[in-house]
C-alpha positions as a Markdown table, in Angstrom:
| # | Residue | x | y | z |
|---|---|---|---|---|
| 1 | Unk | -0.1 | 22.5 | 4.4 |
| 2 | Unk | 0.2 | 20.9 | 0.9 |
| 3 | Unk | -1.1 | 17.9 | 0.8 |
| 4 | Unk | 1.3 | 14.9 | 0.0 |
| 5 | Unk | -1.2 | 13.0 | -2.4 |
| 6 | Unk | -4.3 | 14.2 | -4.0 |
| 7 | Unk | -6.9 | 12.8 | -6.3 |
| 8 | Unk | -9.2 | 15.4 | -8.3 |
| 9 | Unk | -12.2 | 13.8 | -9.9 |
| 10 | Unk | -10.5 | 10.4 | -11.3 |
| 11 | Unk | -12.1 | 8.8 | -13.9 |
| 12 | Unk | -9.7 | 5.2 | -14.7 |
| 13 | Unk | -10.6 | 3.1 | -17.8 |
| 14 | Unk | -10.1 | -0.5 | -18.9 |
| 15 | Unk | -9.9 | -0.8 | -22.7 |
| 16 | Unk | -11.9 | 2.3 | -22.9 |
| 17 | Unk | -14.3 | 1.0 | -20.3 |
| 18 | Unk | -14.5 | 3.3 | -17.0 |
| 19 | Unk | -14.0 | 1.8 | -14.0 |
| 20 | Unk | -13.6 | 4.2 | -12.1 |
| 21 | Unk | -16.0 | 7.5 | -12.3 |
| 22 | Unk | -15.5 | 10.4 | -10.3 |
| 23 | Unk | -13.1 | 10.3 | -7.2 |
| 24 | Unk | -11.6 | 12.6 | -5.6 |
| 25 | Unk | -9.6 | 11.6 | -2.2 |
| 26 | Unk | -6.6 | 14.1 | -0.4 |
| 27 | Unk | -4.1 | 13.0 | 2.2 |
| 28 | Unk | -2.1 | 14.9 | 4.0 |
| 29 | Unk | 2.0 | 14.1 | 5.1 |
| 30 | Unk | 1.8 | 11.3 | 7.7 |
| 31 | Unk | -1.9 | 10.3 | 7.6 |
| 32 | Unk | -3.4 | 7.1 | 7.1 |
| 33 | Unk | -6.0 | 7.0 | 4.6 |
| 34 | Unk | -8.0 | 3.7 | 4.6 |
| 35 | Unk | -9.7 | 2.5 | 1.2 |
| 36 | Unk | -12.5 | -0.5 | 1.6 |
| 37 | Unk | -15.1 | -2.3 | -0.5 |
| 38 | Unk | -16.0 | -5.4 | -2.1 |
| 39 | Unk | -13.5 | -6.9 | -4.5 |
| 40 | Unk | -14.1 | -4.9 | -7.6 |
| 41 | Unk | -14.6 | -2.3 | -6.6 |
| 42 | Unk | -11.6 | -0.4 | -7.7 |
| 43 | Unk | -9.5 | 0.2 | -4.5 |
| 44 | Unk | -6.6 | -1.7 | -6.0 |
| 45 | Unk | -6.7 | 0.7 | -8.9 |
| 46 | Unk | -6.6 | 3.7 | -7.5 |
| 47 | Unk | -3.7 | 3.2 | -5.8 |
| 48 | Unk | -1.8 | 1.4 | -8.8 |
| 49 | Unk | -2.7 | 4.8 | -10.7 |
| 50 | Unk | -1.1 | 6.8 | -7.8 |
| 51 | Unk | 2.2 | 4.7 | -8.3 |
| 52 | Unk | 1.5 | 5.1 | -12.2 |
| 53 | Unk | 1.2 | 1.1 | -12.4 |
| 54 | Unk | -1.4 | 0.8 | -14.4 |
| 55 | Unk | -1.1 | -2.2 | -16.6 |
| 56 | Unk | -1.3 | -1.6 | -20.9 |
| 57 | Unk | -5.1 | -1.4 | -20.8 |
| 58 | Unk | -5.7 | 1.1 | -18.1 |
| 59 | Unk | -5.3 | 4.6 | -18.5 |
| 60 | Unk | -6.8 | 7.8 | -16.3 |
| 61 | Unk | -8.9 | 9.7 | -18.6 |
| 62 | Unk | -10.2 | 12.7 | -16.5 |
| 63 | Unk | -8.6 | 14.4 | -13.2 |
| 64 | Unk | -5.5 | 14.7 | -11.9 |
| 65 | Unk | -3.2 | 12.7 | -9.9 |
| 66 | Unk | -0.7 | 15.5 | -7.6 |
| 67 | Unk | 2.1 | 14.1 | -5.3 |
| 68 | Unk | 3.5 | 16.9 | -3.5 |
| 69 | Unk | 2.2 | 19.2 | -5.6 |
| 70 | Unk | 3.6 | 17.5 | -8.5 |
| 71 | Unk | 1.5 | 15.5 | -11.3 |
| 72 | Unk | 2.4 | 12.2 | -11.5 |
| 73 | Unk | 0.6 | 11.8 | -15.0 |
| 74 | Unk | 2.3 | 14.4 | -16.6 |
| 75 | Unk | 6.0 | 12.8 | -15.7 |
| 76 | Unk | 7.8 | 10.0 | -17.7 |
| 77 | Unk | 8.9 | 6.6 | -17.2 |
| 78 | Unk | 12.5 | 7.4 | -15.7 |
| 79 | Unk | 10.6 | 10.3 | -13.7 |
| 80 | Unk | 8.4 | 8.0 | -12.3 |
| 81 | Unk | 10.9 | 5.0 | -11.9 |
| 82 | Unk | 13.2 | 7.8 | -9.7 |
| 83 | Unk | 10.5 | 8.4 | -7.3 |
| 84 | Unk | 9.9 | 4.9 | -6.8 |
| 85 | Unk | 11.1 | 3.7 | -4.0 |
| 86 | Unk | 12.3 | 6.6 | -1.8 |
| 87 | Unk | 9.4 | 9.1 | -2.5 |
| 88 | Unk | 6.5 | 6.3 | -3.3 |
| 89 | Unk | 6.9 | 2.6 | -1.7 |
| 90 | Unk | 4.2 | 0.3 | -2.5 |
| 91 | Unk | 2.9 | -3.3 | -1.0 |
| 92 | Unk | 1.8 | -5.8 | -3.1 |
| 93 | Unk | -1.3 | -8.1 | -2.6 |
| 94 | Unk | 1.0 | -10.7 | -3.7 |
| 95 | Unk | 4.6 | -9.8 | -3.4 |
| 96 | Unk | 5.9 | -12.8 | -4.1 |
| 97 | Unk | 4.4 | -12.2 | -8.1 |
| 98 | Unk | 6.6 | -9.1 | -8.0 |
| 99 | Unk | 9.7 | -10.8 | -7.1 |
| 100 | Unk | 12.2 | -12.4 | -9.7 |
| 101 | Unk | 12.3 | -15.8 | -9.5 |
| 102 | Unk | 15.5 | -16.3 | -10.6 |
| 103 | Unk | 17.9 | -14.3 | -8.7 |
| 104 | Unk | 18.1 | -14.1 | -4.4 |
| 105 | Unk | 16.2 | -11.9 | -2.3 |
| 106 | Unk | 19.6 | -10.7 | -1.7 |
| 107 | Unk | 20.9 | -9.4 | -4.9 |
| 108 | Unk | 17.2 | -8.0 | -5.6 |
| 109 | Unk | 17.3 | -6.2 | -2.3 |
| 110 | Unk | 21.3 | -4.6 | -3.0 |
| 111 | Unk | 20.3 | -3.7 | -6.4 |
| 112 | Unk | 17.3 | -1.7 | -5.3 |
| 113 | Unk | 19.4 | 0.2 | -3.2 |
| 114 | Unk | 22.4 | 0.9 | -4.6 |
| 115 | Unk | 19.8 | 2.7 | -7.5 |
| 116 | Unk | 18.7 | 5.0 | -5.2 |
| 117 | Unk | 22.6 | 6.0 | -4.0 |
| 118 | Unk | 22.9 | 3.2 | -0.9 |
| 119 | Unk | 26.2 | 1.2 | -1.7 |
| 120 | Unk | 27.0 | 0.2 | 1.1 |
| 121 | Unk | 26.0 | -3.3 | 1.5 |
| 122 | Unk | 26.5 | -4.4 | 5.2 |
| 123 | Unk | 24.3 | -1.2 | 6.4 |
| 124 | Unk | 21.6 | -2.4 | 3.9 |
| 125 | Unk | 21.9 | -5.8 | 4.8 |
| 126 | Unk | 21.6 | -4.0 | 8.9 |
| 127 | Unk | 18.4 | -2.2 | 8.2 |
| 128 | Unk | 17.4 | -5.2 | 6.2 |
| 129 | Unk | 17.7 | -7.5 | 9.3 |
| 130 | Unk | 16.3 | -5.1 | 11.5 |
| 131 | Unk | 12.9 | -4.6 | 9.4 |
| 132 | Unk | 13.1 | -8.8 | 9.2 |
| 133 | Unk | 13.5 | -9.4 | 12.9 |
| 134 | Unk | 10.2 | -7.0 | 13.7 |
| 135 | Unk | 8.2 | -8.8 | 11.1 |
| 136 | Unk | 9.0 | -12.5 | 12.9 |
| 137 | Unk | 11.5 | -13.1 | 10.0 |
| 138 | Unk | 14.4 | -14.0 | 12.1 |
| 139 | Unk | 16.9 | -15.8 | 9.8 |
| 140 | Unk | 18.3 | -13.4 | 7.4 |
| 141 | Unk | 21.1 | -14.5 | 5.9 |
| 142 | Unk | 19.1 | -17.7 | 4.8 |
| 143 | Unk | 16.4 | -15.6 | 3.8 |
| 144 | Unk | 18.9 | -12.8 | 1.7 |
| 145 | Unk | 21.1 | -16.3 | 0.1 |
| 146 | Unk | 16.8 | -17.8 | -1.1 |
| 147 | Unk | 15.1 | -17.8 | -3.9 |
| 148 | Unk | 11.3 | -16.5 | -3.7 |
| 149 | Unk | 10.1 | -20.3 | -5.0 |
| 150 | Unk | 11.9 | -21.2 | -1.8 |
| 151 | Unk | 10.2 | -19.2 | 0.5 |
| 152 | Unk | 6.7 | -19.5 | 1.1 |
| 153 | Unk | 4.3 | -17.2 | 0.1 |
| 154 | Unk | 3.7 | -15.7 | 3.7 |
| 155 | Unk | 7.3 | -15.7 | 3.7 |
| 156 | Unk | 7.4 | -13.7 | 0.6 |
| 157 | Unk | 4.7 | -11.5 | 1.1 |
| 158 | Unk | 6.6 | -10.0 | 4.2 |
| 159 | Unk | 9.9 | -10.0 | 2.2 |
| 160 | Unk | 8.5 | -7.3 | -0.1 |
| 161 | Unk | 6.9 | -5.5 | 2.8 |
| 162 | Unk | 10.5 | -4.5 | 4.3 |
| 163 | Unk | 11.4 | -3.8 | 0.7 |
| 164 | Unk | 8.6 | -1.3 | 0.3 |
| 165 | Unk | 9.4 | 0.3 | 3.7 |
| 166 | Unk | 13.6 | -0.1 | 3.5 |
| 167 | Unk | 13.8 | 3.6 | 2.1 |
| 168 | Unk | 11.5 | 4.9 | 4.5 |
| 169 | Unk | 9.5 | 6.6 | 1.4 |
| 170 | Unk | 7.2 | 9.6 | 2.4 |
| 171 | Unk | 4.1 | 7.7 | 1.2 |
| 172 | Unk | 3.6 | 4.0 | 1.4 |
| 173 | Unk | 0.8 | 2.4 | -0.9 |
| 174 | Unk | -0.2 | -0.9 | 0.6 |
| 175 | Unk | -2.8 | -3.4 | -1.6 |
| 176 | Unk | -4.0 | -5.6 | 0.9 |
| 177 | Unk | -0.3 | -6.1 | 2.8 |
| 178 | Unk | -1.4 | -8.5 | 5.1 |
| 179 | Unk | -4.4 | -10.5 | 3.3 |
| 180 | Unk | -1.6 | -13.4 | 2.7 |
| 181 | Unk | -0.4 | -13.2 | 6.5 |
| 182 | Unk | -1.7 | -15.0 | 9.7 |
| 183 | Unk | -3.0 | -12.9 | 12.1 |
| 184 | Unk | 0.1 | -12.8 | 15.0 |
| 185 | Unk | 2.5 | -12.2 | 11.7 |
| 186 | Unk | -0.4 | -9.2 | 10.4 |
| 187 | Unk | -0.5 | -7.5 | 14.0 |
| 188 | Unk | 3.1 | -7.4 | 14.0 |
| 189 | Unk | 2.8 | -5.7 | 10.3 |
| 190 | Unk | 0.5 | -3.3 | 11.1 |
| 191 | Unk | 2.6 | -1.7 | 14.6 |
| 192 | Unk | 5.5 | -1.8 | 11.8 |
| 193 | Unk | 3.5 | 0.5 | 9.2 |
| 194 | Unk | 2.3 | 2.4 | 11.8 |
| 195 | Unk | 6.1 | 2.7 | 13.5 |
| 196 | Unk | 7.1 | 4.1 | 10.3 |
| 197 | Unk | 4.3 | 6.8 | 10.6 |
| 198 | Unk | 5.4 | 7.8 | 13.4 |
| 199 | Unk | 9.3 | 7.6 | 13.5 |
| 200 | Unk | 9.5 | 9.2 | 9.8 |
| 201 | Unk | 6.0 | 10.7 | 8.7 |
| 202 | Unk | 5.4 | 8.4 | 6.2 |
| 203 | Unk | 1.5 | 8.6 | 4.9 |
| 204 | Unk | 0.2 | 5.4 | 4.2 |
| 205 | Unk | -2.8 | 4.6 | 2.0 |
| 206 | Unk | -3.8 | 0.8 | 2.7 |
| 207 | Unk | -6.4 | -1.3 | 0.8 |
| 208 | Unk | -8.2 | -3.8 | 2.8 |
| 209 | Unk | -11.0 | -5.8 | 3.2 |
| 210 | Unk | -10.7 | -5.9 | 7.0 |
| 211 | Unk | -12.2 | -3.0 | 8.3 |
| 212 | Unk | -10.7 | -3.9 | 12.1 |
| 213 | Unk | -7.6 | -3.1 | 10.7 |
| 214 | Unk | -9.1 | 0.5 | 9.4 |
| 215 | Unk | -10.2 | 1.2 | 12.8 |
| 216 | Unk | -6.7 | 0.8 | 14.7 |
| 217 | Unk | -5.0 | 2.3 | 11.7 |
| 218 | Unk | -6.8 | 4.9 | 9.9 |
| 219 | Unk | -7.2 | 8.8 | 10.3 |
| 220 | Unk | -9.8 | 8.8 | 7.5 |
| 221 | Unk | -11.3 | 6.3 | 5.6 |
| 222 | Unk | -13.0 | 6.4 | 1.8 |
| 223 | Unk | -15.7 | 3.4 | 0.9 |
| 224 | Unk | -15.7 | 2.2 | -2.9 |
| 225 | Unk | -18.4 | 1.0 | -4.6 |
| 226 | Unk | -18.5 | -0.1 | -7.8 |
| 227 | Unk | -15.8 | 2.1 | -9.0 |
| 228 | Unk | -17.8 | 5.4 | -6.7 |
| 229 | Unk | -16.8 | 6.9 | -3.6 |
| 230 | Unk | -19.4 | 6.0 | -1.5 |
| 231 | Unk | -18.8 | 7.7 | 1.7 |
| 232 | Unk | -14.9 | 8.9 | 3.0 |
| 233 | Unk | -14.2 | 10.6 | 6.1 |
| 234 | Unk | -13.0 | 10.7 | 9.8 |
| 235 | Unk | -12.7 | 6.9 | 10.4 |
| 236 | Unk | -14.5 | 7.0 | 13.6 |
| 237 | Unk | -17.3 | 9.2 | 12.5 |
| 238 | Unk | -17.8 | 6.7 | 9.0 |
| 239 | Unk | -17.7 | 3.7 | 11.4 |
| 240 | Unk | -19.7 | 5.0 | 14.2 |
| 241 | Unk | -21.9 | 6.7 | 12.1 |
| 242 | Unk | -22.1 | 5.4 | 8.4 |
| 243 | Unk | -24.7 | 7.5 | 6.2 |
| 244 | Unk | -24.4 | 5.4 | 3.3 |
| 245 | Unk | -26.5 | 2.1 | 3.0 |
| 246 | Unk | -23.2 | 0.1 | 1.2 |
| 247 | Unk | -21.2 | 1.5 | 4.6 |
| 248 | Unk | -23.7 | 0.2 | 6.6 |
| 249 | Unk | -24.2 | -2.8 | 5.1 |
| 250 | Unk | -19.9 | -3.4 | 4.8 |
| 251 | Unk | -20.0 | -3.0 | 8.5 |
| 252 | Unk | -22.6 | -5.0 | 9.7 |
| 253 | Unk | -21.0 | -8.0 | 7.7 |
| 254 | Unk | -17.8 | -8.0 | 10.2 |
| 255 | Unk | -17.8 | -11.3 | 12.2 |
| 256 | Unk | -18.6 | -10.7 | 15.6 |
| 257 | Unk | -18.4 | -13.3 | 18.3 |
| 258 | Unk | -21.1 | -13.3 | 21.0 |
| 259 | Unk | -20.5 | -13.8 | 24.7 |
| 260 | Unk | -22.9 | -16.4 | 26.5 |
């Protein structure tokens, strides 16, 4: 089976600074992969340089990058820009950044689709509503007639969660989706991503810091260190059996609440 993303010895820079040394990570059609570390350690990137959405001063300078077979850094902007969306979906840690301020959800959300061939506004505005309702959203005509500065931010961040998942896109990149969330409104997220797994196949490859979530969700998980793959693996063999020290250590640092 080919895989549906694949990373071959990544090295990322910043301003000819590497970041990221080394990494090699494949996925196969409908797994979830499930990328953890400390902050800085380069989980966020790798995923923005997946999506080729690396800002001016990042670039990959070593490896390749191959989504279904196809390498993403040898294809241009509009390339790129066409399989956004249906092919690639990505969560951002902060949606609400990624949103325009100055027009509605609504238009933002039409003129997304109707790029990718949907015109048909009431069966957007459906699916829409649907995706809303399972993500404790329940008032979507209000929130398709808002601005995002009149939404709050948990409001926001879940707003460009159903836009990431609307076109059901084979492979769903999520940077921390539900750091902004509280926890009923993340557990909801979560059965959703996963739903989408299993309804349409979709892989997902989710950044986190919450390594609970990587134990309900994952079918392999890769540890980051310092810009290194430290360990990556079955997720229940890297959790119930870490050989790294920094896997270990990540681990043992999960709250746990003792009985009396």
């Amino acid at each position: 089976m080919q895989p549906l993303l694949e990373l071959q010895n990544i090295e990322i820079a910043y301003d000819g600074e590497p970041k990221i040394t080394n990494v090699s990570l494949t996925m196969k059609p409908g797994e979830i992969l499930g990328i953890v570390g400390e902050s800085g350690s380069g989980k966020s990137t790798l995923i923005k340089a997946a999506m080729g959405l690396l800002d001016a001063s990042g670039s990959v300078n070593r490896g390749n990058i191959f989504y279904k077979g196809q390498n993403v850094l040898e294809l241009g902007d509009e390339q790129l820009r066409t399989m956004r969306g249906p092919e690639m979906g990505m969560i951002f840690q902060n949606c609400g950044s990624a949103l325009c301020p100055i027009r509605t959800i609504g238009d933002q959300l039409y003129e997304t689709m109707e790029q990718h061939g949907y015109k048909d506004r009431e069966a957007v505005k459906n699916r829409a509503e649907s995706l809303f309702n399972k993500i404790n959203l329940n008032d979507c005509e209000r929130i398709l007639s808002s601005y995002p500065f009149e939404l709050s931010g948990g409001m926001n961040q879940r707003v460009g969660i159903v836009m990431a998942m609307i076109l059901k896109p084979d492979l769903l990149l999520a940077d921390e989706p539900t750091s902004a969330l509280d926890v009923t409104v993340q557990a909801q997220v979560v059965r959703e991503m996963m739903a989408l797994r299993d309804e349409f196949g979709t892989g997902i490859a989710i950044v986190t810091h919450n390594i609970g979530v990587v134990s309900h969700m994952a079918d392999q998980v890769a540890v980051m260190c310092r810009g290194r793959l430290v360990e990556y693996g079955k997720t229940r063999d890297v959790i119930d059996n870490p050989q790294d020290a920094y896997t270990r250590a990540l681990i043992q640092a999960v709250p746990r609440i003792r009985r009396r």
